[in-house]
N, CA, C and O atoms as CSV, one atom per row, in Angstrom:
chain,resi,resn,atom,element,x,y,z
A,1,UNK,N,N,16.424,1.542,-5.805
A,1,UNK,CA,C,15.700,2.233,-6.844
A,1,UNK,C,C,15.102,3.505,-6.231
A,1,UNK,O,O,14.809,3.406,-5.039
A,2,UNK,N,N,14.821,4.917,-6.946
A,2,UNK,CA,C,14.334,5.751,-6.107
A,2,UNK,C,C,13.609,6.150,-7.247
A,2,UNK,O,O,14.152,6.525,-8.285
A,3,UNK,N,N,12.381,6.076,-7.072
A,3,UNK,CA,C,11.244,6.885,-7.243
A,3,UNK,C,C,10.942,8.019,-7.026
A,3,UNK,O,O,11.113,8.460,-5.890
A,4,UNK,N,N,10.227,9.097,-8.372
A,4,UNK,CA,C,9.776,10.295,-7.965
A,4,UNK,C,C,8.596,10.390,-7.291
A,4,UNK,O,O,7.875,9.412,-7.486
A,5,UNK,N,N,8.224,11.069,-6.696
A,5,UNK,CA,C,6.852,10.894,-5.780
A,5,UNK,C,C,6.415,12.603,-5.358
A,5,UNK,O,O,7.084,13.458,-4.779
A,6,UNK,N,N,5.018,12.654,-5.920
A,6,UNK,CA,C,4.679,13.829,-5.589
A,6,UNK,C,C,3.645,13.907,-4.079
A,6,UNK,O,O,2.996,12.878,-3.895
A,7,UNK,N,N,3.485,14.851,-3.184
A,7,UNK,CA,C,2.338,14.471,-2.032
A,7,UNK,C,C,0.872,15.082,-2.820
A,7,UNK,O,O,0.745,15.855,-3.770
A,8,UNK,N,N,0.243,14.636,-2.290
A,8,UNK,CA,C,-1.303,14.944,-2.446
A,8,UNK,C,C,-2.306,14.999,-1.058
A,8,UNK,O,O,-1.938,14.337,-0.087
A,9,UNK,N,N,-3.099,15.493,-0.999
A,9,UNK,CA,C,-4.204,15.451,-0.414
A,9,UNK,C,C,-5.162,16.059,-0.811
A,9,UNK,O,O,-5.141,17.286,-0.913
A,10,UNK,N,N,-6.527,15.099,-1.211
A,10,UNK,CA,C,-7.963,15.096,-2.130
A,10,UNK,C,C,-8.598,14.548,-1.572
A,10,UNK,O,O,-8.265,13.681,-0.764
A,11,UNK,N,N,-9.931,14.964,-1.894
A,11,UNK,CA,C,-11.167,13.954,-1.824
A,11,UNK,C,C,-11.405,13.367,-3.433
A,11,UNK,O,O,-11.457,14.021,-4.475
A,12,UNK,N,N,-11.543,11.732,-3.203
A,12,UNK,CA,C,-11.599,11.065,-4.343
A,12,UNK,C,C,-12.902,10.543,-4.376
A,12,UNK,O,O,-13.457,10.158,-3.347
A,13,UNK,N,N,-13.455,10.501,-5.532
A,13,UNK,CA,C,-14.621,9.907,-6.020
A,13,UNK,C,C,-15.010,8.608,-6.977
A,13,UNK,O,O,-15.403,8.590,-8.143
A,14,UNK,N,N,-14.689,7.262,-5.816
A,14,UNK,CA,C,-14.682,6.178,-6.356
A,14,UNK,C,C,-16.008,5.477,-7.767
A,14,UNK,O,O,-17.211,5.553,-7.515
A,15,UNK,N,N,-15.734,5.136,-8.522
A,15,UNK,CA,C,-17.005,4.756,-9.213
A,15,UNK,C,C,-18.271,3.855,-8.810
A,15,UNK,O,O,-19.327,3.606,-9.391
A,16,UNK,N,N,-17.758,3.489,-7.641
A,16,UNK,CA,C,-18.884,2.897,-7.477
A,16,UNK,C,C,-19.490,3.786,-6.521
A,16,UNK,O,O,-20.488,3.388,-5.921
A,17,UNK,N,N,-18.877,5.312,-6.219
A,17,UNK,CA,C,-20.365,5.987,-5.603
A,17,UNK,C,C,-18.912,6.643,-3.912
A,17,UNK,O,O,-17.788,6.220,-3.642
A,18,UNK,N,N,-19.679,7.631,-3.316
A,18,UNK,CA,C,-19.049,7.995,-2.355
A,18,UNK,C,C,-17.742,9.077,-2.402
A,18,UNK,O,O,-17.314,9.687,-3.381
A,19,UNK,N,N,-17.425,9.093,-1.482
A,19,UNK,CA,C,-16.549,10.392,-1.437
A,19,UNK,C,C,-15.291,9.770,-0.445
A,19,UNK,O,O,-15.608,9.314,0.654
A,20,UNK,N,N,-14.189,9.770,-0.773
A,20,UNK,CA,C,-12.834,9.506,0.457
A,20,UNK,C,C,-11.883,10.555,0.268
A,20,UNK,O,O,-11.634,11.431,-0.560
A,21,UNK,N,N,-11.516,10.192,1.189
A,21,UNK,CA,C,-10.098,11.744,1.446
A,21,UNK,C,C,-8.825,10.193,1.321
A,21,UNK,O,O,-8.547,9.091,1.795
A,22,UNK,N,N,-8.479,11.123,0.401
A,22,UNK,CA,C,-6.953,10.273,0.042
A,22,UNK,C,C,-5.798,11.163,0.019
A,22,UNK,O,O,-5.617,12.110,-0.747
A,23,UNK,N,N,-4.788,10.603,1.260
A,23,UNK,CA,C,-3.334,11.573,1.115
A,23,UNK,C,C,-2.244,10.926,0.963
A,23,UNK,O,O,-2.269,9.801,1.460
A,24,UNK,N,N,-1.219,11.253,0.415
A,24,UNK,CA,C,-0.184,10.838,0.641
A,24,UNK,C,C,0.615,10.778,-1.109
A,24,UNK,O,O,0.218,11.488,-2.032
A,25,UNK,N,N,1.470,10.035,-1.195
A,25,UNK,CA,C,2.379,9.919,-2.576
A,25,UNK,C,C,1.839,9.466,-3.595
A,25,UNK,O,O,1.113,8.483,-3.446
A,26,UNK,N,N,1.984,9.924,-4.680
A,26,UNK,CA,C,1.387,9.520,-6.328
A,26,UNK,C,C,3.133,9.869,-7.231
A,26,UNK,O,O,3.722,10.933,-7.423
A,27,UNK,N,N,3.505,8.398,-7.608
A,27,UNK,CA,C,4.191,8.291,-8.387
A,27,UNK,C,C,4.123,9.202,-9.499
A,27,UNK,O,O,3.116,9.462,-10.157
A,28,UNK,N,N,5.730,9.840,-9.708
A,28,UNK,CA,C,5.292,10.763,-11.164
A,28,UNK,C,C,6.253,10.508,-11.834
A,28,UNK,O,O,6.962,9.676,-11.268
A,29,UNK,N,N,6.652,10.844,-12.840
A,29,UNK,CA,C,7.498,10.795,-14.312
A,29,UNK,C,C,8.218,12.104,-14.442
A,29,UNK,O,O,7.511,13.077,-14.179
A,30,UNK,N,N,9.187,12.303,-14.711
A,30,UNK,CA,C,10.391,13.206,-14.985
A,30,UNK,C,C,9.698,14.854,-15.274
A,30,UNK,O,O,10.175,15.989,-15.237
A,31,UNK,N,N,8.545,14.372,-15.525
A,31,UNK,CA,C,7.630,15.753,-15.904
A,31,UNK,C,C,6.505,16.173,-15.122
A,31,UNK,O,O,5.667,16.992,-15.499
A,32,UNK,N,N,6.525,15.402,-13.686
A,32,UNK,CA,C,5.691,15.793,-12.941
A,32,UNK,C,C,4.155,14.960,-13.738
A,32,UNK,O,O,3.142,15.448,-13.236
A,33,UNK,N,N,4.036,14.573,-14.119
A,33,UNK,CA,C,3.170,13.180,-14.891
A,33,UNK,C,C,2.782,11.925,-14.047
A,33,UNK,O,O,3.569,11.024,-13.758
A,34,UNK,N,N,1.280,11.992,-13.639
A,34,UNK,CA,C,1.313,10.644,-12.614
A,34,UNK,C,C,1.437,9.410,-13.381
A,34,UNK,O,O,1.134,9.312,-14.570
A,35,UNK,N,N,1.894,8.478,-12.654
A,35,UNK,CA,C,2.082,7.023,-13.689
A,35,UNK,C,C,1.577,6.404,-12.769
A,35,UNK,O,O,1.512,6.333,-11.541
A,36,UNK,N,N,0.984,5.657,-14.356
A,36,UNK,CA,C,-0.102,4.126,-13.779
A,36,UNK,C,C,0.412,2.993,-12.630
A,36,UNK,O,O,1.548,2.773,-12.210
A,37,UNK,N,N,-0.746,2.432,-12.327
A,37,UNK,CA,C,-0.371,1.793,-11.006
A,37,UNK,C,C,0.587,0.824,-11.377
A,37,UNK,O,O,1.661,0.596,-10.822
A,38,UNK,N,N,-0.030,0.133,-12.624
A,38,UNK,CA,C,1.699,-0.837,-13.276
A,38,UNK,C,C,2.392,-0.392,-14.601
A,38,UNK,O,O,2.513,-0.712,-15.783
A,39,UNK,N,N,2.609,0.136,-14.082
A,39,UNK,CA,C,3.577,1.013,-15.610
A,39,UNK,C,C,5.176,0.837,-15.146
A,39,UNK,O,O,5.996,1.276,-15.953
A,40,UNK,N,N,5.545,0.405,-14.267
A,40,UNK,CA,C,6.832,0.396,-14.099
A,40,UNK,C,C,6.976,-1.003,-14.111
A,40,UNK,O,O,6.131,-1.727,-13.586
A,41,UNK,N,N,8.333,-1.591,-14.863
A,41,UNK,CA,C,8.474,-2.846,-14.343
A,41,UNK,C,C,8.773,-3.314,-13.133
A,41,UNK,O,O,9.528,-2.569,-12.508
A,42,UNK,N,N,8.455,-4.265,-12.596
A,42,UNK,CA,C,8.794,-4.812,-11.085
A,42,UNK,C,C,8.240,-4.093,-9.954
A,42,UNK,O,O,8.658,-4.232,-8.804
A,43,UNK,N,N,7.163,-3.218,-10.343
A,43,UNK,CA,C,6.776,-2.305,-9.133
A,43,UNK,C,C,5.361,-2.215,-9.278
A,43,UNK,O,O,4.955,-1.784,-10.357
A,44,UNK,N,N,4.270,-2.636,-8.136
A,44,UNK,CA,C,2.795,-2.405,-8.591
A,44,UNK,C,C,2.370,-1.503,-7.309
A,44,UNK,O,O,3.208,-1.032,-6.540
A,45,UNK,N,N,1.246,-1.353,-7.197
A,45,UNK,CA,C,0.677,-0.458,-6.597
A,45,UNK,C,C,-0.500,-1.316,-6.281
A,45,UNK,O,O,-1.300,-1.854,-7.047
A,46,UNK,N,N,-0.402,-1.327,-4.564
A,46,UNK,CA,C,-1.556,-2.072,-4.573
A,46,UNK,C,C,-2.634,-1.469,-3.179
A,46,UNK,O,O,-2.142,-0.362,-2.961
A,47,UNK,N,N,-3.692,-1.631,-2.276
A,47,UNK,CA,C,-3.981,-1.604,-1.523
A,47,UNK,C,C,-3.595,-2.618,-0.687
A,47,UNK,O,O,-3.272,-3.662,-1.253
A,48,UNK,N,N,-3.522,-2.579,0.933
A,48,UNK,CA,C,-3.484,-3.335,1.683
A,48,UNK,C,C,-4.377,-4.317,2.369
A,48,UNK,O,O,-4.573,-4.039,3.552
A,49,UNK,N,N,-5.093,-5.626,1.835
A,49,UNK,CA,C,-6.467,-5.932,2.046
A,49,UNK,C,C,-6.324,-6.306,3.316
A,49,UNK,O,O,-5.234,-6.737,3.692
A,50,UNK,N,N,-7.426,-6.200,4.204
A,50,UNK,CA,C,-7.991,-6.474,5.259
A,50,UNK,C,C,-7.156,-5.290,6.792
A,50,UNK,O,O,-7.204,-5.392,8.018
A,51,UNK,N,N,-6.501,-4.310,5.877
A,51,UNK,CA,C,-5.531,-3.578,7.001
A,51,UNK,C,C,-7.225,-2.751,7.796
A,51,UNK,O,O,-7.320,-2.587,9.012
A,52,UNK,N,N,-8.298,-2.373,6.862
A,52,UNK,CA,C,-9.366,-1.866,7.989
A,52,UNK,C,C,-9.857,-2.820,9.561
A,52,UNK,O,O,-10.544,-2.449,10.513
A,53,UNK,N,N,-9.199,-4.074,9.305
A,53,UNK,CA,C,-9.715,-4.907,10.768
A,53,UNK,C,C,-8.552,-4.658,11.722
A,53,UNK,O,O,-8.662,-5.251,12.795
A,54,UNK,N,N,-7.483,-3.925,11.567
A,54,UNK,CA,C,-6.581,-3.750,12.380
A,54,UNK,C,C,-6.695,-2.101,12.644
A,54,UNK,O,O,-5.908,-1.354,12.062
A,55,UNK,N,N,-7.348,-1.761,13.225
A,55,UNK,CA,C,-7.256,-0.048,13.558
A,55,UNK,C,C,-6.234,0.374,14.487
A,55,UNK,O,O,-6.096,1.593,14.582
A,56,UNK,N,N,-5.414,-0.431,15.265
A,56,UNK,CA,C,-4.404,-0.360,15.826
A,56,UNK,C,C,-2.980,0.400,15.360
A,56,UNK,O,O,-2.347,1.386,15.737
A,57,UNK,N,N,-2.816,-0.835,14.111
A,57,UNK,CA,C,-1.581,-0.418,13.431
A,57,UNK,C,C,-1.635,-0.185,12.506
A,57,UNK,O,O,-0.608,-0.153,11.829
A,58,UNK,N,N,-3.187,0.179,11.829
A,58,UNK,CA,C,-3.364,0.883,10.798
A,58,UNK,C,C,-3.230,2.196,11.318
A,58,UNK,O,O,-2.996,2.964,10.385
A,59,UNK,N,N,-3.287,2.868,12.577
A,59,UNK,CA,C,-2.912,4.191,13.033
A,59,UNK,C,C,-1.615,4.429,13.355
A,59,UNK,O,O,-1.189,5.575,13.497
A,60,UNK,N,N,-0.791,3.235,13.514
A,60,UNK,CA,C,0.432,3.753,13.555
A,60,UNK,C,C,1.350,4.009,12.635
A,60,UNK,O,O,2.366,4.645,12.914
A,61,UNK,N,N,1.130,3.603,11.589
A,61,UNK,CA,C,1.773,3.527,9.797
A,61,UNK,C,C,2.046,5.169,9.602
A,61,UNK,O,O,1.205,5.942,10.061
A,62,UNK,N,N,2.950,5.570,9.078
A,62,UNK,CA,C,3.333,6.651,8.678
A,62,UNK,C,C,3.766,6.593,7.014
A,62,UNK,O,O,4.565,5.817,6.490
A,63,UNK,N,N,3.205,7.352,6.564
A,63,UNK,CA,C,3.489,7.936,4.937
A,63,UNK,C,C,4.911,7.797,4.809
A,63,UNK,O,O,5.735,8.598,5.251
A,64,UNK,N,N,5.224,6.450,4.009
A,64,UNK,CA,C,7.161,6.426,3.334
A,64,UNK,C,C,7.653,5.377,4.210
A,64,UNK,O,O,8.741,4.855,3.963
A,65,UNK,N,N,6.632,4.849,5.678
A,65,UNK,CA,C,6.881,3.599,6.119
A,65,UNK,C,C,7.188,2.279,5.008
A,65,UNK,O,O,6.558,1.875,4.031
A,66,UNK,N,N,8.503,1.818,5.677
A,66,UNK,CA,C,8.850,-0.051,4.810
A,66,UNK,C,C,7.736,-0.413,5.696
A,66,UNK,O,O,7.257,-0.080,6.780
A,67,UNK,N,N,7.567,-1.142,4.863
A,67,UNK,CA,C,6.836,-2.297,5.669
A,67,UNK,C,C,7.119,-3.692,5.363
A,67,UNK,O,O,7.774,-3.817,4.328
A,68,UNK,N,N,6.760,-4.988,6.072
A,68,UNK,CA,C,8.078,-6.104,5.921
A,68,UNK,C,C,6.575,-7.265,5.190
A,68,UNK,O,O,5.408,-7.365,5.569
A,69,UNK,N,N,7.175,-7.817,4.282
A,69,UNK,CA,C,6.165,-9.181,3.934
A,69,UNK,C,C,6.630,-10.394,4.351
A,69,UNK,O,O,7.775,-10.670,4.708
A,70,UNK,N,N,5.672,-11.103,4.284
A,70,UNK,CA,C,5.856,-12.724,5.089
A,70,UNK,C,C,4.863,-13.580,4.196
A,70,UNK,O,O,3.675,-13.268,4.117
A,71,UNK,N,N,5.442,-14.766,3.470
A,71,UNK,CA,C,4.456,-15.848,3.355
A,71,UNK,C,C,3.415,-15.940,4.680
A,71,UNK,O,O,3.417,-15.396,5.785
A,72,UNK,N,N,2.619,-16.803,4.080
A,72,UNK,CA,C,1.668,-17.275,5.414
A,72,UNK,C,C,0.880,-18.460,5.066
A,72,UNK,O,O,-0.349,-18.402,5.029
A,73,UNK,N,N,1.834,-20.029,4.689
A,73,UNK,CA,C,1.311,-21.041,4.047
A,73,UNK,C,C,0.280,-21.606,4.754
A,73,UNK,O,O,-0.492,-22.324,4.118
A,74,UNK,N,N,-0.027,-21.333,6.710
A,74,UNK,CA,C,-0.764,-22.156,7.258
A,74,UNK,C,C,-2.023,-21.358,7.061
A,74,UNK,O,O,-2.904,-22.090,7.511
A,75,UNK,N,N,-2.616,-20.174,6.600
A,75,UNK,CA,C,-3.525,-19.375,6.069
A,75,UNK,C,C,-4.412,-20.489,5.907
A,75,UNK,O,O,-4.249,-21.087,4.843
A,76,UNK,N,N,-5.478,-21.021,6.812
A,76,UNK,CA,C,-6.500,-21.502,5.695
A,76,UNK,C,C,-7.733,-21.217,5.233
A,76,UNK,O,O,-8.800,-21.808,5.403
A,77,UNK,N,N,-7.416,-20.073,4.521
A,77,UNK,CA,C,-8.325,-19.126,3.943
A,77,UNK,C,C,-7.562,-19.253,2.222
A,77,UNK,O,O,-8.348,-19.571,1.329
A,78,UNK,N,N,-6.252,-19.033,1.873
A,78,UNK,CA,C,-5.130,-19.074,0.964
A,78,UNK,C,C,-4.113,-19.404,1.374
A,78,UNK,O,O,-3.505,-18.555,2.025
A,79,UNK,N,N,-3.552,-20.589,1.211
A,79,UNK,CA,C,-2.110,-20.672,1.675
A,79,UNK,C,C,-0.840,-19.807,0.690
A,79,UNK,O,O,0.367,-19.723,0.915
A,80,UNK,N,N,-1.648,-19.238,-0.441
A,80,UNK,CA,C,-0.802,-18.347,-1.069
A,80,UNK,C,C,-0.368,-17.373,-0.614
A,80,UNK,O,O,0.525,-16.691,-1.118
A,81,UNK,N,N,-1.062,-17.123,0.629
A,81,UNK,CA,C,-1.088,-15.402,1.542
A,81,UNK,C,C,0.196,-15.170,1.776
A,81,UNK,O,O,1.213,-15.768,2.129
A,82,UNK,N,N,-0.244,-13.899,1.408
A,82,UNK,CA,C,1.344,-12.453,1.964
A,82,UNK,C,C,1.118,-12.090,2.918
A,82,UNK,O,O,0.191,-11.318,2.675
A,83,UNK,N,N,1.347,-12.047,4.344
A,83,UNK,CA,C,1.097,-11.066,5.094
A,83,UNK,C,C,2.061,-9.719,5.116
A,83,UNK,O,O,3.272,-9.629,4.914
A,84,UNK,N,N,1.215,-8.844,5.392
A,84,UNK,CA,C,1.837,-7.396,5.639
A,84,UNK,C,C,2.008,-7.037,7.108
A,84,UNK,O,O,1.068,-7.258,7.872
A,85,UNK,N,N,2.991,-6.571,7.502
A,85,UNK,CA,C,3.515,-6.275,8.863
A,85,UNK,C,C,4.436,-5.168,8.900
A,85,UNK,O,O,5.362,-4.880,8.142
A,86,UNK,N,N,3.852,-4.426,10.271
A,86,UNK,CA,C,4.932,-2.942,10.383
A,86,UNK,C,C,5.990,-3.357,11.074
A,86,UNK,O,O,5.820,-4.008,12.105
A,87,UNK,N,N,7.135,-3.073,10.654
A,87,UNK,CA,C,8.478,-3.370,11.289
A,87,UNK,C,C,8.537,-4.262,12.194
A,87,UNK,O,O,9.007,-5.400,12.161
A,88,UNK,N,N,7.820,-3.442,13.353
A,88,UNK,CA,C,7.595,-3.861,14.801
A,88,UNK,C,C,7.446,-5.316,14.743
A,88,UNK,O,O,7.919,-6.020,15.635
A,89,UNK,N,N,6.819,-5.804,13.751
A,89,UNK,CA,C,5.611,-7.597,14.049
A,89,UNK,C,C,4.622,-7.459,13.689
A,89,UNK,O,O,4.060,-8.260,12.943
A,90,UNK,N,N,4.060,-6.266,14.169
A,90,UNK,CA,C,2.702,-6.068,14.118
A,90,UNK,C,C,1.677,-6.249,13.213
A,90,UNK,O,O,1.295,-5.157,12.792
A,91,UNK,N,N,0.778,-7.647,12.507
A,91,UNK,CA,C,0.342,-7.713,11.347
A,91,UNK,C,C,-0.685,-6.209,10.663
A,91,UNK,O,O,-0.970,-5.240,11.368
A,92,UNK,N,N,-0.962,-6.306,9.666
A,92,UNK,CA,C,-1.612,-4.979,9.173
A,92,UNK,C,C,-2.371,-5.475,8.137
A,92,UNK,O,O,-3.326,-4.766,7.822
A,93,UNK,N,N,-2.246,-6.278,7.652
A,93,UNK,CA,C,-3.058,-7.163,6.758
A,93,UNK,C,C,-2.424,-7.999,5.168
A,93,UNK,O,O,-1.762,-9.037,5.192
A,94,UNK,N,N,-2.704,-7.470,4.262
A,94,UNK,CA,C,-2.414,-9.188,3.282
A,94,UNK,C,C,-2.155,-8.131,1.952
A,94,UNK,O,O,-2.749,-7.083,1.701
A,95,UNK,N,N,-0.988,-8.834,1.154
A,95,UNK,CA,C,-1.250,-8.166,-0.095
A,95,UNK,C,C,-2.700,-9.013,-0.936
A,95,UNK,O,O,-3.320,-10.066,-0.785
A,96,UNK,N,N,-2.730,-8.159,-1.601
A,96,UNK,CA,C,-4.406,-8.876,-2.051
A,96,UNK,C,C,-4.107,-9.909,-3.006
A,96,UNK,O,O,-3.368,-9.698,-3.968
A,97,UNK,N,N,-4.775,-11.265,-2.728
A,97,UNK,CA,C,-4.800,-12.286,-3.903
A,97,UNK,C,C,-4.500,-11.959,-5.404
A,97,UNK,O,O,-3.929,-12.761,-6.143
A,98,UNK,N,N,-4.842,-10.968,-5.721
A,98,UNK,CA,C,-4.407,-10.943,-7.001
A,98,UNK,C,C,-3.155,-10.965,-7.584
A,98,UNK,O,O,-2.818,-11.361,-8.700
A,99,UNK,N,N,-2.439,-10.432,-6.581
A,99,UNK,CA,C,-0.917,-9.903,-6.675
A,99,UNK,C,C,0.009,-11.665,-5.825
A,99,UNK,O,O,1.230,-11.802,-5.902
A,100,UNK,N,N,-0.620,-12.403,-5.341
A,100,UNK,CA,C,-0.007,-13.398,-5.118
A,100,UNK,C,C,0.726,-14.304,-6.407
A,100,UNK,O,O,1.251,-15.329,-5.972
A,101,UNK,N,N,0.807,-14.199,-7.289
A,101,UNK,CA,C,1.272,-14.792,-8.196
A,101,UNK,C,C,2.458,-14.282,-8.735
A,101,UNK,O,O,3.306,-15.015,-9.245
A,102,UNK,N,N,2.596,-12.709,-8.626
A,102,UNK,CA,C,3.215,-12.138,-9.300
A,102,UNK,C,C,4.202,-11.379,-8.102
A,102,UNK,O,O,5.083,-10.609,-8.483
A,103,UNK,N,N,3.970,-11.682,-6.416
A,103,UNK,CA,C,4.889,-11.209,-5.618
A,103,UNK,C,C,5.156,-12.287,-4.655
A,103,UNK,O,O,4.457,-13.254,-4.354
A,104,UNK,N,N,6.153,-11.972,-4.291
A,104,UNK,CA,C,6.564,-13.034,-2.884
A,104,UNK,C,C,7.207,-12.294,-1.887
A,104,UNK,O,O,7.626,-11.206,-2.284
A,105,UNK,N,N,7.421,-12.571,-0.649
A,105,UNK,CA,C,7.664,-12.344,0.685
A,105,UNK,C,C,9.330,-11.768,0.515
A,105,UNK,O,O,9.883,-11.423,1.560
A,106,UNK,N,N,9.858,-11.700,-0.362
A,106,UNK,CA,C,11.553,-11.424,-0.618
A,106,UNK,C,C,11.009,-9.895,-1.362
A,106,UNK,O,O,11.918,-9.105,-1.616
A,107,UNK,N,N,9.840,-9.537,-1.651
A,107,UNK,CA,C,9.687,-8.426,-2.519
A,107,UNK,C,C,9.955,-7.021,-1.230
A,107,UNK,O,O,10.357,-7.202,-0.081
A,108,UNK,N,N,9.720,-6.151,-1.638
A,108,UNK,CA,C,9.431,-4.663,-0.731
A,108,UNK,C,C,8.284,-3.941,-0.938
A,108,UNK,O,O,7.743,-3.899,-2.044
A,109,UNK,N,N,7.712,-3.162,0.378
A,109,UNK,CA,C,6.745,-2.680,0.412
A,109,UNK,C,C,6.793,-1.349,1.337
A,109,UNK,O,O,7.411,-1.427,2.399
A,110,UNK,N,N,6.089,0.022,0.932
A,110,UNK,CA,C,6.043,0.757,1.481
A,110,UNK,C,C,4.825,1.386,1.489
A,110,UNK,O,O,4.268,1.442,0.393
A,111,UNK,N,N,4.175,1.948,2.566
A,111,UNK,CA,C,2.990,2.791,2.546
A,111,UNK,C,C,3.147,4.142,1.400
A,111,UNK,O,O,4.144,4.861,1.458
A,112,UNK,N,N,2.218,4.346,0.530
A,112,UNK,CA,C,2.100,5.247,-0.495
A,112,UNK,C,C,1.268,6.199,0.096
A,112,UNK,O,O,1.652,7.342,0.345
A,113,UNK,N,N,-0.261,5.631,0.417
A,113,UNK,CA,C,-0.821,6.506,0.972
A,113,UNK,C,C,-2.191,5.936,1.828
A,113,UNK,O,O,-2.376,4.740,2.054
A,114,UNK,N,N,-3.148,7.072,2.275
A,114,UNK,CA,C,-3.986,6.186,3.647
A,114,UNK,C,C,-5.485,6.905,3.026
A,114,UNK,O,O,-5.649,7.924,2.355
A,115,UNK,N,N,-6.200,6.176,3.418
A,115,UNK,CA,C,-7.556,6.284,2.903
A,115,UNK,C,C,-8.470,6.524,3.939
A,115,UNK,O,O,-8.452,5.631,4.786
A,116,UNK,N,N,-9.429,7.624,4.200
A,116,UNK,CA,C,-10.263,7.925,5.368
A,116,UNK,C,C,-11.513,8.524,4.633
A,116,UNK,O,O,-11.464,8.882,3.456
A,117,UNK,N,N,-12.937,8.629,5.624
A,117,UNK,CA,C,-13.536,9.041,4.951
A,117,UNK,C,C,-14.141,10.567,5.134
A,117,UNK,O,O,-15.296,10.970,4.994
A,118,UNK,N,N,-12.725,11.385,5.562
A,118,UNK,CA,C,-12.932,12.629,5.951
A,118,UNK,C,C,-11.529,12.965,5.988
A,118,UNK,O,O,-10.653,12.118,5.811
A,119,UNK,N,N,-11.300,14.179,6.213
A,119,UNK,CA,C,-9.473,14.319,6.721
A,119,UNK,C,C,-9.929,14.107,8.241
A,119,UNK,O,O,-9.034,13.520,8.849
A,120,UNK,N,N,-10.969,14.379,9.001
A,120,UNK,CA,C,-10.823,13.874,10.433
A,120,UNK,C,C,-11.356,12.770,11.052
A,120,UNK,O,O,-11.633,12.849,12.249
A,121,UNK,N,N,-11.589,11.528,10.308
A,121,UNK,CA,C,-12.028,10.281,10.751
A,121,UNK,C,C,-10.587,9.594,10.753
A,121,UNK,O,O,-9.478,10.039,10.459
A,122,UNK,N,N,-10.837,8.866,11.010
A,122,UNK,CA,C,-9.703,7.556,11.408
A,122,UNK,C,C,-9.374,7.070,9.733
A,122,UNK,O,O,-10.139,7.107,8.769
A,123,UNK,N,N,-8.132,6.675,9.800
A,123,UNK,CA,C,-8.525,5.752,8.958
A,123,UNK,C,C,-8.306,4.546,8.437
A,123,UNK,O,O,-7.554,3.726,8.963
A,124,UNK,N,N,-9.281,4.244,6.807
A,124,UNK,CA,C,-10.215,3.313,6.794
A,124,UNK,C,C,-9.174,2.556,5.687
A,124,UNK,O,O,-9.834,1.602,5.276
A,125,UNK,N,N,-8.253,2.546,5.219
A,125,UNK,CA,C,-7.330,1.524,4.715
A,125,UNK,C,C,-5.892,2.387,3.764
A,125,UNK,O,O,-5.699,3.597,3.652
A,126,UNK,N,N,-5.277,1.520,3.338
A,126,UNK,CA,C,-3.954,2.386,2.682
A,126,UNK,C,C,-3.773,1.584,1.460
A,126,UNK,O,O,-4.248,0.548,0.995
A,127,UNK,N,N,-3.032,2.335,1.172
A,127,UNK,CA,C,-2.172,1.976,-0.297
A,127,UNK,C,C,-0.621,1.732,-0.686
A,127,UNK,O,O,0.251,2.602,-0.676
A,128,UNK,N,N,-0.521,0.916,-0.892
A,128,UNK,CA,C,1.029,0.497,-0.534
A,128,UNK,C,C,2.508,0.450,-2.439
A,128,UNK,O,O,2.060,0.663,-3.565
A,129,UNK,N,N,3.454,0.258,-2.282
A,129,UNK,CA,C,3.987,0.406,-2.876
A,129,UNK,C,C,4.515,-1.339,-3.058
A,129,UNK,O,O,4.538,-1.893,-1.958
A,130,UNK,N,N,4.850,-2.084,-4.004
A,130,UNK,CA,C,5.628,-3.376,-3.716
A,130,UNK,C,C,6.608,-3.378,-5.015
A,130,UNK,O,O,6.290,-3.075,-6.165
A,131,UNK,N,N,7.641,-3.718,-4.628
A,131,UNK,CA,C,9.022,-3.515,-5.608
A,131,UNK,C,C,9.995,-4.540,-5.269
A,131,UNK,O,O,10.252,-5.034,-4.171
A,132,UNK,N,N,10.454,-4.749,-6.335
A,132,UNK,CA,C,11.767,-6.413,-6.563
A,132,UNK,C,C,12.522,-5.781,-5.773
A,132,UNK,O,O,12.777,-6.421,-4.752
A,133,UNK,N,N,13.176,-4.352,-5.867
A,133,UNK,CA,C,14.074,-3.559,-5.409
A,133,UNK,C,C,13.720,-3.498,-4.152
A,133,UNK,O,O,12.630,-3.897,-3.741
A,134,UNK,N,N,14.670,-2.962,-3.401
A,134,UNK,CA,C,13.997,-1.842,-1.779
A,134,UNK,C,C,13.893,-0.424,-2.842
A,134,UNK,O,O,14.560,-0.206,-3.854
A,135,UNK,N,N,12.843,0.405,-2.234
A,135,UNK,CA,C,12.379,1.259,-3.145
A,135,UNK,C,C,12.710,3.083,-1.948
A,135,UNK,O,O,12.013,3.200,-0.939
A,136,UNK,N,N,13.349,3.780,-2.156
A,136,UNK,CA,C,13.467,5.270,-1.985
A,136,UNK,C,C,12.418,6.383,-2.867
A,136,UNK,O,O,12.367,6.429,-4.096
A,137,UNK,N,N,11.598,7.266,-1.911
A,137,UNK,CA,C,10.885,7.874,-2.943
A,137,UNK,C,C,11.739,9.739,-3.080
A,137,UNK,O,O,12.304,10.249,-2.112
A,138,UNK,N,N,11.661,10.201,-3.992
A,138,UNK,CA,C,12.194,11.494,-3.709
A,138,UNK,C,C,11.561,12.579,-3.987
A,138,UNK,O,O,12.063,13.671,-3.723
């Protein structure tokens, strides 16, 4: 499947208060039109939960990176858990509980975009792509 994808880089202003620098791809529509995080079938948009406790390989992730999913039944926190991992092995953190129902470890995932709270701090978590398909952005 290939997706249109426009780049960005902003400072975003979450509602519950604060300021982040957000870069990277925002899905668009034939008209240059951003589309909602689930507006496509089989494809959501999610964050990567808990990827801020890994600052490791949350620095090594690159914008348009696959990234590989894995059940994780011995989790005993959720045995529903997804883990997220860069190619390498390297864990990066979990698709978020919510999306456990509606994805499994056979799905695809790619970094969309990365969340910091400056363009020159480190950063502080990402946003990922997950699709039935393997997903191409263009």
């Amino acid at each position: 499947m290939i997706l249109a994808a426009e780049f960005h880089e902003r400072y975003w202003y979450p509602d519950d208060g604060g300021e982040v620098w957000v870069a990277g791809y925002q899905l668009v529509d034939d008209e240059g039109r951003f589309i909602a995080r689930d507006a496509l079938p089989g494809v959501f948009v999610s964050s990567v939960a808990g990827a801020i406790h890994r600052p490791q390989a949350l620095a090594a992730v690159q914008l348009g990176q696959q990234l590989a999913l894995r059940p994780e039944p011995e989790n005993e926190h959720d045995p529903a858990a997804i883990a997220v991992d860069l190619l390498d092995g390297r864990p990066l953190g979990y698709v978020p509980r919510d999306f456990n129902t509606r994805v499994d470890a056979s799905w695809h995932a790619l970094v969309l975009r990365e969340r910091r709270r400056s363009p020159r701090d480190p950063r502080d978590g990402l946003t990922m792509l997950l699709s039935r398909e393997p997903v191409e952005l263009k």
